[in-house]
C-alpha positions in Angstrom: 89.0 99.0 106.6 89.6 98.6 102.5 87.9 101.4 102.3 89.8 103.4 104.9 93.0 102.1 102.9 91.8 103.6 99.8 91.3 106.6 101.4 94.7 107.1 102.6 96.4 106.6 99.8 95.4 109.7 98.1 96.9 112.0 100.6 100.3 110.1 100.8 100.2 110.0 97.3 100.3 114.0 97.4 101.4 115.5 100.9 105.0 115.2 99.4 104.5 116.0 95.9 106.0 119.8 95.1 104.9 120.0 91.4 102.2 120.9 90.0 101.7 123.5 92.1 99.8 126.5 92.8 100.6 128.7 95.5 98.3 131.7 95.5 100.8 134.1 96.0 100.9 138.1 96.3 104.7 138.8 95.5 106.2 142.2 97.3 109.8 141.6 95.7 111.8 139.1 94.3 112.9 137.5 97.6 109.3 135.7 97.5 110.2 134.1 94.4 111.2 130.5 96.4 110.0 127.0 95.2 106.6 125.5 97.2 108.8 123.6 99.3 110.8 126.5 100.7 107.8 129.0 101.4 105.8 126.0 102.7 107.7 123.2 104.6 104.9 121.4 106.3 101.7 122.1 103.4 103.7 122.4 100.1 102.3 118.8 98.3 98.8 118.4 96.8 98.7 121.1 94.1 97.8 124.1 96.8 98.2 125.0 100.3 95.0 124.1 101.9 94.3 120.7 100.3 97.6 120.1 101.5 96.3 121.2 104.8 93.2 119.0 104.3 95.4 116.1 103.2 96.8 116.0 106.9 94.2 116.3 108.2 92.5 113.2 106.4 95.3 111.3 107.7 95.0 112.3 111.2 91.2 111.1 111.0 91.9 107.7 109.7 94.8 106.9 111.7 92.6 108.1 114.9 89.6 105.8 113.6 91.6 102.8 111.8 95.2 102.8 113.9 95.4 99.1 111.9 95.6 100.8 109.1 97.7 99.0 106.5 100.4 101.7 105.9 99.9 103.5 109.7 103.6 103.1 110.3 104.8 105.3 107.0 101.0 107.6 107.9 102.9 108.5 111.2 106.6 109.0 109.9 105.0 111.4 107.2 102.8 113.1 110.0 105.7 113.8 112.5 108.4 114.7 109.7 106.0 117.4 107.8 104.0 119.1 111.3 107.7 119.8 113.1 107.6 122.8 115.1 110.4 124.2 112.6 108.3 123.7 109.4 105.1 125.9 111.1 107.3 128.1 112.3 108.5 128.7 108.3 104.2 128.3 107.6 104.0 130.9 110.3 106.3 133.4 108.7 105.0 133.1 105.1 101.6 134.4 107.1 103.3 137.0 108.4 104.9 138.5 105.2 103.4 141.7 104.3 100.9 141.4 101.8 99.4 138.3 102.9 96.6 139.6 105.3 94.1 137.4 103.6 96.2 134.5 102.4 93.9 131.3 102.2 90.9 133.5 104.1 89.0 131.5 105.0 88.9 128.2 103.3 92.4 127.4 104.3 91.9 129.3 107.7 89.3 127.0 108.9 90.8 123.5 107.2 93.8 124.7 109.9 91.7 124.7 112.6 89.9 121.3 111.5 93.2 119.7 112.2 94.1 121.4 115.5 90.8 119.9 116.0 91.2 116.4 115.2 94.7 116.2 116.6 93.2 118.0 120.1 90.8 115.0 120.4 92.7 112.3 119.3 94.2 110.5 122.9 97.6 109.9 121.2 101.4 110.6 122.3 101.8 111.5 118.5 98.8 113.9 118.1 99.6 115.9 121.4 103.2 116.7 120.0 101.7 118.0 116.9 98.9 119.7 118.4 101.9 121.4 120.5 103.6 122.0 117.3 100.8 123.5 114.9 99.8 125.7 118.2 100.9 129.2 116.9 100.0 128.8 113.3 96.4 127.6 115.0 96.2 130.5 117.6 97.4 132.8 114.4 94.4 131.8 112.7 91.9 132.2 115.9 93.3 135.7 115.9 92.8 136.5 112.1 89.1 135.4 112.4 88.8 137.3 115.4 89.7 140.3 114.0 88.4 139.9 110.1 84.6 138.7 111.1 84.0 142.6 112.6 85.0 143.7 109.9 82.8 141.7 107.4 79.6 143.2 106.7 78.4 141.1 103.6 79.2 137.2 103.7 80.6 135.8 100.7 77.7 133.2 99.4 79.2 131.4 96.6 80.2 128.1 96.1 83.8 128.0 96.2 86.6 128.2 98.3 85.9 131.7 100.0 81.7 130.5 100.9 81.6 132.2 104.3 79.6 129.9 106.0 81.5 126.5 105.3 84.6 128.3 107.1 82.5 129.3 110.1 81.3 126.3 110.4 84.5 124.4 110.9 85.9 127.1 112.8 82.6 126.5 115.3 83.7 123.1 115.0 87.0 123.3 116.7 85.5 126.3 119.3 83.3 124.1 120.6 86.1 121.2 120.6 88.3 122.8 122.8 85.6 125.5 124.5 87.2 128.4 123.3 84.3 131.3 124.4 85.6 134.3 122.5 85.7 132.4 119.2 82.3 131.1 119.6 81.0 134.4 120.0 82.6 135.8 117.7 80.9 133.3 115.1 77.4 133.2 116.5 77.7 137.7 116.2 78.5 136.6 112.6 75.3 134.1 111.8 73.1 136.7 113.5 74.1 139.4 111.2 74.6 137.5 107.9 71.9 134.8 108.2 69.2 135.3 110.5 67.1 137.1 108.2 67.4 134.6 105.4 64.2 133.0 103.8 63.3 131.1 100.8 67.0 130.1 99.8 67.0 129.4 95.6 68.4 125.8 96.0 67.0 125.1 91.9 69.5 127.7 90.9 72.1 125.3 92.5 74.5 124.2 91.7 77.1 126.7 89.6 79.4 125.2 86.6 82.3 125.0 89.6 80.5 124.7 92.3 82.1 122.5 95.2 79.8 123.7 98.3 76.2 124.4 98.3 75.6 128.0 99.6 71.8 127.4 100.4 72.9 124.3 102.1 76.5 125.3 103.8 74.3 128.2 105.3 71.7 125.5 107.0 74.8 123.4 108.2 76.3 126.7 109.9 73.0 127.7 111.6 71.9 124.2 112.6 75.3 123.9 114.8 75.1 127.4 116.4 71.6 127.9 116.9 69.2 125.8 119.3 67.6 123.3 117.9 64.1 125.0 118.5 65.5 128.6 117.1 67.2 126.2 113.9 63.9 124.6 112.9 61.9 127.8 112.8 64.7 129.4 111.1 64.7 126.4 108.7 61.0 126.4 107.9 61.3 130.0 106.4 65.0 129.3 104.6 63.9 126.2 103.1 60.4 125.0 104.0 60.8 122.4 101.3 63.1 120.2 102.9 60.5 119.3 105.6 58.4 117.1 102.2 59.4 113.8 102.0 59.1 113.9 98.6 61.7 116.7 98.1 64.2 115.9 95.6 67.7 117.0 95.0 69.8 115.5 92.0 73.7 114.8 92.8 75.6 117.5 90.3 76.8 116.1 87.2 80.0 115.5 86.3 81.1 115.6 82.5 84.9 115.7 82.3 87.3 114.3 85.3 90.5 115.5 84.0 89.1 119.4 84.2 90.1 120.7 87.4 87.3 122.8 87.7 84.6 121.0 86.5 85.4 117.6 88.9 84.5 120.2 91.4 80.8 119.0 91.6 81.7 115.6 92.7 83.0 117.6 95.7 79.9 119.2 95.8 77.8 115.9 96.0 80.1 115.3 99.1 79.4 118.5 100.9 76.0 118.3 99.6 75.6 115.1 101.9 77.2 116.0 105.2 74.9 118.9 105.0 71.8 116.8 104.4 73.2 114.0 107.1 73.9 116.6 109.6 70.2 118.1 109.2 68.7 114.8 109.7 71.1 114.1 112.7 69.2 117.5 114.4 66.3 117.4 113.4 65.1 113.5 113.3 61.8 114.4 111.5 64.0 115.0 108.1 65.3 111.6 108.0 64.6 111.4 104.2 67.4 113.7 103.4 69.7 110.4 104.2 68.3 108.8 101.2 69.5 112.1 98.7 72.7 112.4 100.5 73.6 108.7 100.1 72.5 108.8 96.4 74.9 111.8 96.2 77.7 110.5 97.6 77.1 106.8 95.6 77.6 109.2 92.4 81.1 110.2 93.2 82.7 108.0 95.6 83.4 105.5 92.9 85.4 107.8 90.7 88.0 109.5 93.3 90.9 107.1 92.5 91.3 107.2 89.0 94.7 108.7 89.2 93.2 112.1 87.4 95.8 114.3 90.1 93.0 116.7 89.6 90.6 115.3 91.6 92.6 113.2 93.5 94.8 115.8 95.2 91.2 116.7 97.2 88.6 114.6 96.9 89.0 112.0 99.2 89.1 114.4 102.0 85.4 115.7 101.1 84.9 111.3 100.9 85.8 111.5 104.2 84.3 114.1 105.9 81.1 113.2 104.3 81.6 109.5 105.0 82.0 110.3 108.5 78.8 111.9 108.8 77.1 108.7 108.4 77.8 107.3 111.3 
């Protein structure tokens, strides 16, 4: 519970702060020249749009897990004010502003669709008015990948924000949550074209200066949740064969300066490094050592996300969080 206390601060210490800010933005005249708060009622705090979206949805999980949380009263006041069916609506115009086709595509897309997902599963009065009010931002978003993954031929395979395979994955995530067929489809045509074919991934030419997500491992996550488990592990032996060693070895990235917003990115990657790792072990039992180098990777970083650097912590403790639920 101290832990789960700690965690929420971070987002409540951001979801309503407007400045710094950094909005992304692809200006068509000077009437899109408005302050964060304006374009972006319900996801304007936490320096950009989709850590903002991720900072809600952090609080979601929490509350859902912990509903003693210690401040759960002012978590559900900030909830309810920010995800009002008047503020998407605004979040669902600024989408729909010409020139912004591919505005947070897809790293924002699919942290909108891991809340839908959370609040869709969460047996709460609360959660099913907001689920009702993020509903045609969320359907917005099922539509945009629907339409954009035809038209991708090459997935993006980096380490940052617009990694291909981290946004299909949550987007799975939330297809399978609520069963929705076409999207699920739509994402297993995807993995057939970009990944089935994969071998021998470079994981020693990981991690990149800003990495936050591994692509080698991001890839695995993806294909472990929408292939069998059979199809996976063959797939697996030929992507990465050395996984399967128990002596395999994989250092947590090094962080040298806190206070440089790009470089603090590889303590997010030591987070997404280990739900990768945990959710490997979770399918296929037989890599059960990979606990061991995820929960070294996450003991390297967890102690340094509250040191009130608003660099880090205007995102980190949502990658805490999602990789801390993985152990369980």
């Amino acid at each position: 519970m101290s832990e789960a206390n700690r965690l929420a601060e971070l987002p409540l210490n951001c979801l309503q702060v407007e400045y710094p800010n950094k909005l992304g933005q692809t200006l068509n005249d000077s009437t899109h020249l408005k302050n964060p708060k304006a374009l972006h009622p319900s996801f304007y705090g936490c320096f950009d749009w989709h850590s903002s979206v991720h900072g809600h949805w952090s609080l979601v999980s929490l509350l859902k897990q912990f509903p003693d949380l210690g401040k759960a009263a002012l978590i559900r006041e900030t909830l309810t004010e920010s995800l009002s069916g008047e503020n998407i609506a605004q979040e669902m115009a600024y989408f729909e502003m010409a020139g912004n086709i591919s505005f947070e595509r897809t790293y924002g897309w699919a942290w909108i669709l891991k809340l839908a997902q959370e609040l869709h599963t969460w047996d709460d009065p609360m959660a099913k008015e907001l689920e009702y009010n993020l509903e045609p931002l969320t359907r917005f978003i099922v539509a945009s990948y629907e339409s954009f993954l035809p038209k991708l031929i090459y997935p993006s395979r980096v380490g940052e924000h617009s990694n291909t395979a981290f946004g299909l994955s949550l987007a799975w995530d939330y297809a399978v949550a609520i069963n929705d067929v076409l999207l699920m489809q739509s994402i297993k045509d995807g993995v057939d074209r970009f990944y089935t074919n994969d071998q021998g991934c470079p994981i020693e030419w990981e991690p990149s200066g800003f990495d936050f997500l591994s692509p080698c491992l991001e890839e695995i996550n993806l294909v472990r949740k929408v292939y069998a488990k059979e199809a996976f592990k063959k797939w697996l032996d030929a992507f990465m064969p050395q996984l399967g060693d128990p002596s395999f070895k994989l250092e947590p990235g090094k962080v040298a300066d806190r206070t440089d917003g790009k470089l603090v990115h590889l303590d997010g990657l030591n987070f997404s490094r280990a739900w990768c790792l945990y959710g490997i072990a979770e399918t296929l039992p037989e890599y059960g050592h990979l606990k061991n180098i995820a929960n070294a990777h996450i003991n390297y970083s967890l102690p340094n996300i509250v040191d009130n650097n608003y660099e880090s912590t205007h995102w980190l403790g949502t990658f805490a969080l999602y990789s801390l639920n993985k152990t369980k």
